[in-house]
C-alpha positions in Angstrom: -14.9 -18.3 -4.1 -13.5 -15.7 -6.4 -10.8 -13.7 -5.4 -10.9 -9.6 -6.6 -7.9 -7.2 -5.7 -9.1 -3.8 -5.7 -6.1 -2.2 -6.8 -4.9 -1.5 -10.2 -1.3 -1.4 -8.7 1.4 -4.2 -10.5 3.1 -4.1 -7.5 0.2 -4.9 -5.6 -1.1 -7.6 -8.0 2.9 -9.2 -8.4 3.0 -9.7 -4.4 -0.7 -10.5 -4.2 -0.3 -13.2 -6.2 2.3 -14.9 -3.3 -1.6 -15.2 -1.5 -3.0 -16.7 -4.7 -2.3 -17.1 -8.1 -6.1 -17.4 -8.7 -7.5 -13.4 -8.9 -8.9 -11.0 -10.6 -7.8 -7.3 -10.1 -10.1 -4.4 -10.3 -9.2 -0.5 -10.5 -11.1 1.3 -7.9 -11.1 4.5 -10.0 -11.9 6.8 -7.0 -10.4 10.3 -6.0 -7.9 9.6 -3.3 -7.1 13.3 -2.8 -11.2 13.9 -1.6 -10.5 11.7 1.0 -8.9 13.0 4.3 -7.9 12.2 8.1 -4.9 13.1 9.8 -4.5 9.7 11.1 -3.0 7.6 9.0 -4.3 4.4 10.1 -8.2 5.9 9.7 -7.0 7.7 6.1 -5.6 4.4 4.7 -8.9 2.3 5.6 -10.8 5.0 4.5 -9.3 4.9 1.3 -10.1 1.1 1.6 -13.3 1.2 2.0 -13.6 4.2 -0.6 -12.4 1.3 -3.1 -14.5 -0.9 -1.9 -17.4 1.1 -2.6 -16.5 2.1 -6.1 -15.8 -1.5 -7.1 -19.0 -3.6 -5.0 -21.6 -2.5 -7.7 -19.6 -3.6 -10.7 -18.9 -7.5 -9.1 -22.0 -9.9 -10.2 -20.6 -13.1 -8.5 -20.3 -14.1 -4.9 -16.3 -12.7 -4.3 -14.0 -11.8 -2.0 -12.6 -8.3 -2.4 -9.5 -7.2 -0.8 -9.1 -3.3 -1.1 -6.2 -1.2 0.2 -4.3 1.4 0.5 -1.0 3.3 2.3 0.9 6.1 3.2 4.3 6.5 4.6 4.9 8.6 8.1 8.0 11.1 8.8 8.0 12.7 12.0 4.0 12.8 12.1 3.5 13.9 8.6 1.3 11.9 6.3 2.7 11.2 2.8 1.0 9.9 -0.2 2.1 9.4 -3.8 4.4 12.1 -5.2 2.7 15.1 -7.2 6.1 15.8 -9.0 9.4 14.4 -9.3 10.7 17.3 -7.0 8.6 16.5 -4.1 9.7 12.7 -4.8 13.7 13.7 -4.6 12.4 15.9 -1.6 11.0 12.8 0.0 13.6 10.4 -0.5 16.4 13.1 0.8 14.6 13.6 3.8 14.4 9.6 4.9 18.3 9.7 6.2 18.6 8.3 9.5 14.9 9.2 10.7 12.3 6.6 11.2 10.0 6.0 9.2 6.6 3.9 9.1 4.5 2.7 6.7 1.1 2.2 7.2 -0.8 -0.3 5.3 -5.0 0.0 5.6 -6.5 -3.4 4.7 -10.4 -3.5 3.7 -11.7 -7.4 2.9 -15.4 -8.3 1.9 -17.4 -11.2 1.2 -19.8 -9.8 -1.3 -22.2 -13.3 -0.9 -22.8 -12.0 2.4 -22.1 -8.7 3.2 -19.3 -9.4 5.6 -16.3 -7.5 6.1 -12.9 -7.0 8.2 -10.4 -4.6 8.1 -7.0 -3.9 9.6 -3.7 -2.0 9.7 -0.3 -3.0 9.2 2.6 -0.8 10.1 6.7 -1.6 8.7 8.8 0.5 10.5 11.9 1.4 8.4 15.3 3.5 8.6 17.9 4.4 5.8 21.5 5.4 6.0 21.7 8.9 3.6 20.3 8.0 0.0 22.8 9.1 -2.6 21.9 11.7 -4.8 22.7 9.3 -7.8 20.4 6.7 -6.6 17.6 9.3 -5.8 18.0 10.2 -9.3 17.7 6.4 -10.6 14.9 5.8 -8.6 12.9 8.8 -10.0 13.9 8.1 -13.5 12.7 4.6 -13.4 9.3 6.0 -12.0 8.2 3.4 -10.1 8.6 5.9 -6.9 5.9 8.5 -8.3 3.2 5.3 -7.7 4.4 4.6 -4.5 3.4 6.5 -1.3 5.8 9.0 0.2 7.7 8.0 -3.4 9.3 5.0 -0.8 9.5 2.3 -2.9 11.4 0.3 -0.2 12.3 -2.9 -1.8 14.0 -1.4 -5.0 17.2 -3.7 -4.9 19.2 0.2 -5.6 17.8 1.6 -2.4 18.2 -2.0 -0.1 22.1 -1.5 0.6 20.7 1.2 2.4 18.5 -0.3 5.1 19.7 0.2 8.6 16.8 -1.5 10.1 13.3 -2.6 9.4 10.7 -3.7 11.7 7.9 -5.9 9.0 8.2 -7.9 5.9 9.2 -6.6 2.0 5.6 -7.4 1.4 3.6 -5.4 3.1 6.2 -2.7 2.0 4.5 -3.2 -1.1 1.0 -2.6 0.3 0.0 -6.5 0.6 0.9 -7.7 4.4 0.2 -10.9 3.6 -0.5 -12.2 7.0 -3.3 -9.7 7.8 -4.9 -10.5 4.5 -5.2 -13.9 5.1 -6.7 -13.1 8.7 -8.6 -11.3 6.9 -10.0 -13.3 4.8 -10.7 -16.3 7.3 -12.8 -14.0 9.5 -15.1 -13.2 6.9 -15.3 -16.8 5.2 -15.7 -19.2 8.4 
């Protein structure tokens, strides 16, 4: 059966493809922002199933969809993409020493039959102090302004940095790969 990522992320389609090399990706096109909760694991499968919704009338063929979406937690606060590069240096200065957790929401349907399973996934992450200079790398590359709470954790100029992490480089990147393929066997067997 066809395999659609909902996402229009490439660093969500470049780790998906470690799943399968055989999908289609589809942008959700939906309003992230309309959508709130204050708990992180109910925002991000909100947000799934938002996607999922936006993208079910536009597949024909009997598919599998796999929509997602994550934030990153400091201290009980919720953070989602960066709105400007000064709330992204703001993020990234404020991740010394503190743990922080990254919360993956994981929406997956079988569009033949109307089946679906969701989950969460949650990387629990600490840094030593970022330096400025790297901040400023990161941010001019702009991959950290597409990346929630501008963490873009696996950047080999922010790894030396890692004190500990609790959960794989993948789901990191929005794709835990373990609780997709769960996933995906509930709602195919």
């Amino acid at each position: 059966m066809k395999i659609i990522l909902g996402s229009s992320s490439k660093y969500r389609q470049k780790v998906f493809s470690e799943i399968t090399k055989d999908f289609e990706s589809m942008a959700p096109d939906i309003d992230e922002k309309a959508i709130r909760d204050s708990d992180p694991a109910v925002l991000t499968l909100k947000l799934a199933h938002a996607k999922a919704e936006a993208l079910l009338p536009r597949i024909t063929e009997p598919a599998i969809l796999v929509t997602a979406d994550q934030v990153v937690i400091l201290k009980g606060e919720i953070r989602e993409k960066p709105v400007s590069e000064e709330q992204a240096r703001q993020f990234l200065r404020s991740y010394s020493d503190q743990p922080i957790e990254v919360v993956s929401g994981v929406l997956v349907t079988n569009t033949a039959t109307g089946e679906s399973a969701e989950g969460n996934d949650i990387v629990k992450i600490v840094f030593n102090a970022i330096p400025e200079n790297t901040i400023e790398a990161l941010i001019q590359a702009g991959d950290v302004m597409y990346c929630g709470g501008a963490l873009k954790a696996e950047d080999p100029r922010l790894k030396p940095f890692v004190i500990s992490q609790e959960g794989t480089d993948e789901s990191l990147q929005g794709v835990p790969v373990e609780l997709i393929k769960s996933l995906i066997a509930q709602v195919t067997s």
